[in-house]
C-alpha positions in Angstrom: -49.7 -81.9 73.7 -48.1 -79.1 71.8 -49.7 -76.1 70.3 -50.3 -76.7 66.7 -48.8 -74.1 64.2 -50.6 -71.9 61.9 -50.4 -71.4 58.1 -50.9 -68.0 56.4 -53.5 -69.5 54.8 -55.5 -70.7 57.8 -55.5 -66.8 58.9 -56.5 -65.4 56.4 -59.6 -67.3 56.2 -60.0 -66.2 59.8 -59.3 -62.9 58.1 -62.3 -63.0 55.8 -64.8 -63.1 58.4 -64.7 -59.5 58.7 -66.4 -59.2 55.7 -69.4 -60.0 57.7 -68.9 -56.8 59.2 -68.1 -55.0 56.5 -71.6 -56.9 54.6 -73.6 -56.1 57.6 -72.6 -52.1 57.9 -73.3 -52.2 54.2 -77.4 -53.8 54.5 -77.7 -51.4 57.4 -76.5 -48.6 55.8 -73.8 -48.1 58.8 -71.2 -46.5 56.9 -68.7 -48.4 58.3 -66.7 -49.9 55.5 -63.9 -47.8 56.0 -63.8 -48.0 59.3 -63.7 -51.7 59.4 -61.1 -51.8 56.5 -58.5 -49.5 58.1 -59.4 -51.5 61.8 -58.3 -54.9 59.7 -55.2 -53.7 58.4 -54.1 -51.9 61.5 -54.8 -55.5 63.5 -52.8 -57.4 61.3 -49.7 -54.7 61.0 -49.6 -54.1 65.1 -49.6 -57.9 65.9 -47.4 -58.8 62.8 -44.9 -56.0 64.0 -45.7 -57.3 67.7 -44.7 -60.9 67.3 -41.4 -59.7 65.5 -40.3 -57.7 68.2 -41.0 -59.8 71.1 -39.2 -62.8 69.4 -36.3 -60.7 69.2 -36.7 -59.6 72.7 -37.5 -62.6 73.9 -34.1 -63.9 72.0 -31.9 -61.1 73.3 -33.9 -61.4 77.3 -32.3 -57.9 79.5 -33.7 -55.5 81.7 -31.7 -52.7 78.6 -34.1 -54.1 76.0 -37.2 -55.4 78.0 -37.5 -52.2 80.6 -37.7 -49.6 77.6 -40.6 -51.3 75.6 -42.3 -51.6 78.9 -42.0 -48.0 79.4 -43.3 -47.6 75.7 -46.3 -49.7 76.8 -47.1 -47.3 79.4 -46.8 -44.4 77.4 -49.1 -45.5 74.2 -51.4 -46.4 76.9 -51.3 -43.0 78.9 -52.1 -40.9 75.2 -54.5 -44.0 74.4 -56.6 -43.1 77.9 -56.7 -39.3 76.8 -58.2 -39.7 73.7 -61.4 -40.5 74.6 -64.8 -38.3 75.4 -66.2 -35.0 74.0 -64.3 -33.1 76.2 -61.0 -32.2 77.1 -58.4 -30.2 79.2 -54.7 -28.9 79.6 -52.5 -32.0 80.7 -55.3 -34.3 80.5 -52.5 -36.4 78.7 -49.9 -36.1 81.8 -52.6 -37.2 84.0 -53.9 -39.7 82.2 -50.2 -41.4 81.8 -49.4 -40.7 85.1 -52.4 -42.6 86.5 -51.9 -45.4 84.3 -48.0 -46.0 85.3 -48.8 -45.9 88.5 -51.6 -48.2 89.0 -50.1 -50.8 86.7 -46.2 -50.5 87.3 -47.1 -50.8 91.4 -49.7 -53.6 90.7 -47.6 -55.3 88.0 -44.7 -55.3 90.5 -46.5 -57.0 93.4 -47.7 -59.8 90.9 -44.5 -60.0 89.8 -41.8 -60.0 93.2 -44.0 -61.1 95.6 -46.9 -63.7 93.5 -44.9 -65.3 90.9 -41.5 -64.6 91.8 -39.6 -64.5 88.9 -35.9 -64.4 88.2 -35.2 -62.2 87.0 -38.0 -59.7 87.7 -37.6 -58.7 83.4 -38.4 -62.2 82.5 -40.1 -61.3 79.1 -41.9 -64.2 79.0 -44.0 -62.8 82.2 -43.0 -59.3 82.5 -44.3 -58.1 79.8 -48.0 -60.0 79.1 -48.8 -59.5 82.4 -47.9 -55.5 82.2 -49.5 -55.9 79.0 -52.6 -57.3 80.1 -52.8 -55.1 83.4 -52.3 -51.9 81.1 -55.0 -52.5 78.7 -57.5 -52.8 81.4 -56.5 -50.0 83.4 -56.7 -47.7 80.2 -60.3 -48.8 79.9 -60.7 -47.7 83.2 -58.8 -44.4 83.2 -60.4 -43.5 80.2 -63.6 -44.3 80.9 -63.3 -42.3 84.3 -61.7 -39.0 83.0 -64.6 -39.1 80.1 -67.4 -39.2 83.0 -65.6 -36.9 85.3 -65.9 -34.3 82.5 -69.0 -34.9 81.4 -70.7 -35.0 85.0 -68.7 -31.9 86.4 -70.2 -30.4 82.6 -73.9 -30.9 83.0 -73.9 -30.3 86.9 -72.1 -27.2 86.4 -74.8 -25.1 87.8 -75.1 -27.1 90.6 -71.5 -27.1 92.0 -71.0 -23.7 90.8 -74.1 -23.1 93.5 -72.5 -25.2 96.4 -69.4 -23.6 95.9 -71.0 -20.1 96.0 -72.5 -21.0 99.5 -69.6 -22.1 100.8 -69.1 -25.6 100.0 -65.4 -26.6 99.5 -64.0 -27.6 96.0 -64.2 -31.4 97.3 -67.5 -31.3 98.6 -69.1 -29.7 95.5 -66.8 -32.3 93.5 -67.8 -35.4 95.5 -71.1 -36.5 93.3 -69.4 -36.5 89.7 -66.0 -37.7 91.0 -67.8 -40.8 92.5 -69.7 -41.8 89.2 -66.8 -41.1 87.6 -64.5 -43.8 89.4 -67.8 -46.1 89.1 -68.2 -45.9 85.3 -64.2 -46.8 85.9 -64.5 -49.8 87.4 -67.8 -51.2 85.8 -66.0 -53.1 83.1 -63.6 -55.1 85.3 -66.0 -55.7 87.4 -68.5 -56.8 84.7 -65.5 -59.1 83.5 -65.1 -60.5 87.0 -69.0 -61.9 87.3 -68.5 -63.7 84.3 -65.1 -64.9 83.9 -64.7 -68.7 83.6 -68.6 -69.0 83.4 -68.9 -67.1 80.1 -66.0 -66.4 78.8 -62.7 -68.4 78.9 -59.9 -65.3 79.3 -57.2 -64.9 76.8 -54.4 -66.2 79.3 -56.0 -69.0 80.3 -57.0 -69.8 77.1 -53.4 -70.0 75.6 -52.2 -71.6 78.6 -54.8 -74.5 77.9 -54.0 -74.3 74.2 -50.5 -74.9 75.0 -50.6 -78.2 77.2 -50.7 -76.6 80.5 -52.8 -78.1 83.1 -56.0 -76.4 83.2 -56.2 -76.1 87.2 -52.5 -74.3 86.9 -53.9 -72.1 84.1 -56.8 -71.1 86.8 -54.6 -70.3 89.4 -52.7 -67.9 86.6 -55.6 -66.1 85.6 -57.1 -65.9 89.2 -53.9 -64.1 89.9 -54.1 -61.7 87.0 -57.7 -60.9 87.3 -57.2 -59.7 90.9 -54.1 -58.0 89.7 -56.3 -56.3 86.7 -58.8 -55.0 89.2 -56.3 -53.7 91.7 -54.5 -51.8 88.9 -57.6 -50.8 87.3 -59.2 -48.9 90.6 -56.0 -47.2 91.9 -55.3 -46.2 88.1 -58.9 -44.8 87.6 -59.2 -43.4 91.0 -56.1 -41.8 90.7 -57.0 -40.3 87.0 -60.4 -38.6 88.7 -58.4 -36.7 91.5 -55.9 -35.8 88.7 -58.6 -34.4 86.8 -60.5 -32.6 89.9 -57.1 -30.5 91.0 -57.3 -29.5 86.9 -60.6 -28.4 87.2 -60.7 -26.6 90.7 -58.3 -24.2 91.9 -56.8 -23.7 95.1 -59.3 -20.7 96.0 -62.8 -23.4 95.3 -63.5 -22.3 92.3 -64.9 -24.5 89.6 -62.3 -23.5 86.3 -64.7 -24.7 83.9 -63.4 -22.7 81.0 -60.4 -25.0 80.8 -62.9 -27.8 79.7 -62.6 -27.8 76.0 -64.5 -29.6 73.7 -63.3 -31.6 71.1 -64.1 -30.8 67.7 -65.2 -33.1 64.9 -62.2 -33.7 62.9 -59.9 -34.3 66.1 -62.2 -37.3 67.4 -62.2 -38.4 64.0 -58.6 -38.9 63.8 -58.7 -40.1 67.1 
């Protein structure tokens, strides 16, 4: 069995069904048209420009070409994961591309040298969905984690700012939001993981299926990569939160909570 091809035309009747959206945010006065309009284009743009570029790379397979756009993966992931929330904070950028690389690049490289055991490791064909998919849940995560970090440390401010005052250390008075920060972190993988196969049919799996491949080796695949996703997920999300805490507390225990900035209006909206 081989994977039937696509016309243009096919697509864009796929394409039409966001006018759904677009009717429904009208009849529900969602004011969302615009939204939805600019999210449409920009999905057909990035994937058009996507599938050019990896057939190239995929044509022209070495670590020179394939290690680079990796590394630009990482990186419109890291500003991706600091983007989100009301609030903000000096280098919440670094941290948040710093926490990303490592959780996936160290996760990505296990699956990689030691589960798949490809040669060579840059294989585009494996290297770079799987960092892929393993990036794009750990920015969920990372994201989601520095947003509730902020947030808690924000509306318990009295609270630690008390703890600290009677003696607590920076960590102890830290310990409550920097838990239901790395919680809120890991919620959506591990949502994902109760229902995966039973609900929904992953994207992986699903194109290996689509493809001809056995469906009991495409289980095996995605088995691997969800495990890999959730590994990648908590060390990147834990490690965001503990970036985030040394931002916020200084070396003396105290709570800097004037470097917690909130966003305004216009610079979520470009966001």
């Amino acid at each position: 069995m081989t994977l039937r091809d696509l016309h243009l035309w096919e697509v864009g009747v796929a394409a039409l069904l966001i006018l759904v959206n677009g009717a429904l945010s009208v009849l529900l006065k969602l004011d969302l048209e615009r939204k939805l309009a600019w999210a449409a284009v920009r999905t057909i743009v990035q994937l058009l420009a996507v599938g050019y570029v990896l057939g190239w790379v995929f044509s022209h397979a070495h670590w020179t070409i394939v290690l680079p756009l990796m590394i630009l993966m990482t990186l419109i992931a890291g500003f991706a994961g600091a983007q989100r929330g009301k609030r903000t904070y000096a280098g919440q950028r670094v941290d948040s591309v710093l926490s990303i690389w490592a959780g996936s690049w160290l996760v990505a490289a296990v699956g990689l040298f030691v589960v798949i055991r490809i040669h060579p490791w840059y294989e585009p064909q494996y290297a770079i969905p799987i960092l892929g998919m393993i990036l794009g849940n750990t920015l969920t995560g990372v994201s989601l984690g520095i947003e509730r970090m902020t947030e808690e440390l924000t509306a318990r401010r009295d609270r630690v700012e008390m703890a600290l005052a009677l003696g607590a250390t920076r960590w102890e008075a830290a310990q409550g939001p920097a838990r239901d920060a790395v919680r809120a972190g890991m919620i959506p993988t591990l949502n994902q993981m109760a229902v995966v196969g039973v609900v929904s049919l992953p994207g992986m799996m699903t194109g290996q299926v689509l493809a001809g491949q056995s469906p009991l080796q495409a289980v095996r695949y995605q088995i691997v990569i969800m495990f890999l996703i959730a590994a990648a997920s908590a060390l990147g999300t834990v490690g965001a939160v503990l970036l985030t805490y040394r931002r916020l507390f200084s070396a003396e225990h105290r709570f800097l909570a004037s470097r917690l900035i909130e966003r305004t209006q216009r610079t979520r909206a470009a966001q």
